[in-house]
Each structure stands twice: as C-alpha cells, then as structure tokens.
N, C-alpha and C positions, 0 to 999 in steps of 0.2 A: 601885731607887728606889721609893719607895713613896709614891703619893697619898693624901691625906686631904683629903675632902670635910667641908667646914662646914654646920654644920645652915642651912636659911635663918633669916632672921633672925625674928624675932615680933612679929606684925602691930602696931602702935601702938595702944595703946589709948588711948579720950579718956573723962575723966570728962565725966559727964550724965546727962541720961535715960535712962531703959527704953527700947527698941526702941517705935517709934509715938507716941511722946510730946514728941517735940522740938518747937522751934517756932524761928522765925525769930528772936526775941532769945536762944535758945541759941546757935544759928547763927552769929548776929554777935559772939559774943565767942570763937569759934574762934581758934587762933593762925593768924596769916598765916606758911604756910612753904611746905615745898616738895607737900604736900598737898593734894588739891583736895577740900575737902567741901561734900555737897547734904544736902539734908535731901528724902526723898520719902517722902508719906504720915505723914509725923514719924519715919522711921527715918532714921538719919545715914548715909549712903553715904562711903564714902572711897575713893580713888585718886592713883595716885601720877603722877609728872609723866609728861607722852607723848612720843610717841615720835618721833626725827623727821622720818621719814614722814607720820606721824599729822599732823604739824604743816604738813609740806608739802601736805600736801593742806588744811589751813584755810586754807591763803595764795592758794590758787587761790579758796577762796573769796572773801576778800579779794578779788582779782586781778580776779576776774572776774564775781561780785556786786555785793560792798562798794564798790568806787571805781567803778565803772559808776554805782550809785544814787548817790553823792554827789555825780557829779560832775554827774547829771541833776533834782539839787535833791528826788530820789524819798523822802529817809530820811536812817536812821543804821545803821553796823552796828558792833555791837561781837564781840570775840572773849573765850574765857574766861581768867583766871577772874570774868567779869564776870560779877556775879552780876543774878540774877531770880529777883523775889517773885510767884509765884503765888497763895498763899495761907501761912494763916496758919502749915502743917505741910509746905510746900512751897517749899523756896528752891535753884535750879540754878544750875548755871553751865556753861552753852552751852559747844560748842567755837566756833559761831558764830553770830550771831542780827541779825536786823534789824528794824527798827520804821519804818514809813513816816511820811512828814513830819505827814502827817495826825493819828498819834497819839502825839509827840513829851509831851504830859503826862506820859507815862506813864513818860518816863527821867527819874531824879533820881538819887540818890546809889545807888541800884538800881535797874533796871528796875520796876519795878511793876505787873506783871500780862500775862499772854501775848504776847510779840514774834510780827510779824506771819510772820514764816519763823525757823525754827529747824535748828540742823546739828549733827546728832550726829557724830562718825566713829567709827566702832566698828572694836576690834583684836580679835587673838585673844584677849585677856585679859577683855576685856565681859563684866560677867557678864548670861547671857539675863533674870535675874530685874530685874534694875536696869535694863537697857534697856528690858524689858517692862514695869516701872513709872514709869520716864521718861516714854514712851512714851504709858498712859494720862493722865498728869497734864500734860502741852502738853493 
C-alpha cells in the first residue's frame, strides 16, 4: 500500500494593497468567511478560524470576566471577530476585549479606539512577528 501525501493547500490570496498601505475602508469590504483578517501598521494579517481549546479558554474569559462586569453594571465585553478601529492603518479583532461603562462612546458598529483590557490567546501557530506587532499598536 502506498501513501501519497498532498501538497498543503496555497495560502489565499486577497487583492489590495501593497504591504503597509491598507487602511480601515479596505478593511471593511473584506469578505465575511471563515478568515479572520486585521490590518496592523496597514499590512493585512490573515488567520484562520481557532481552535478549540483556543476558544475554550475565551469562554473562561467570558465566564469569568465578561458576565462578572456585566452583571456589576462595570462595562461591555465582546469576543472576536469583533472588530476595533484603532487607527486609521490599524483595525483588529480581539479574541476578547472589554470597554468600561465609562467609555461606552467609544462601541458603535466597531469598537472605536483602544478597549480598556484586551486578550490575545496565542497557539503554536502565532506568528512572533504579528503578535509582536499587535502587541505594540494596543
């Protein structure tokens, strides 16, 4: 019996910009699928859905963050792919994030500028560079 391994498949490409040039109304006319894409520093990041571990541990966030603030009138939290507009070359999307009641302006059809706690989960697949630029631009 003889196996044959398939090559993996080829990364998706999106027409747009040049690397560093994107901005938030590229952004938003991305297709909604099963991709999650950022823009950081105006390079388009892309990743694919997680995992789910990955995902169980957001739910503890949830769990044990999110419904705690709500339930103490403290905030909002949302999980991703919800997105936030930092700036005009910079739009993420949290695995989780919350905004206190205090600065509740700032949620509209996107978050709108630094959520007051933010939660990456990172896997083995993270790349150091995307985190490390994540990372600077919270």
């Amino acid at each position: 019996m003889t196996t044959t391994l398939a090559p993996p498949p080829a990364a998706p490409t999106i027409a747009g910009p040049p690397p560093g040039q994107w901005t938030v109304a590229d952004w938003e006319q991305l297709p909604e699928d099963t991709i999650r894409y950022e823009i950081v520093g105006g390079t388009l990041l892309m990743t694919t859905s997680p995992s789910n571990f990955h995902e169980w541990i957001v739910a503890r966030f949830v769990r044990y963050v999110g419904m705690y603030a709500e339930e103490h009138g403290l905030g909002f939290w949302f999980v991703g792919p919800a997105g936030v507009i930092l700036s005009e070359q910079d739009a993420v999307q949290p695995d989780f994030f919350f905004v206190r009641a205090a600065r509740r302006d700032i949620i509209r059809r996107r978050t709108e500028g630094p959520p007051d706690l933010v939660v990456e989960v990172l896997s083995p697949t993270t790349s150091a560079t995307a985190t490390n630029a994540k990372r600077n631009t919270y």
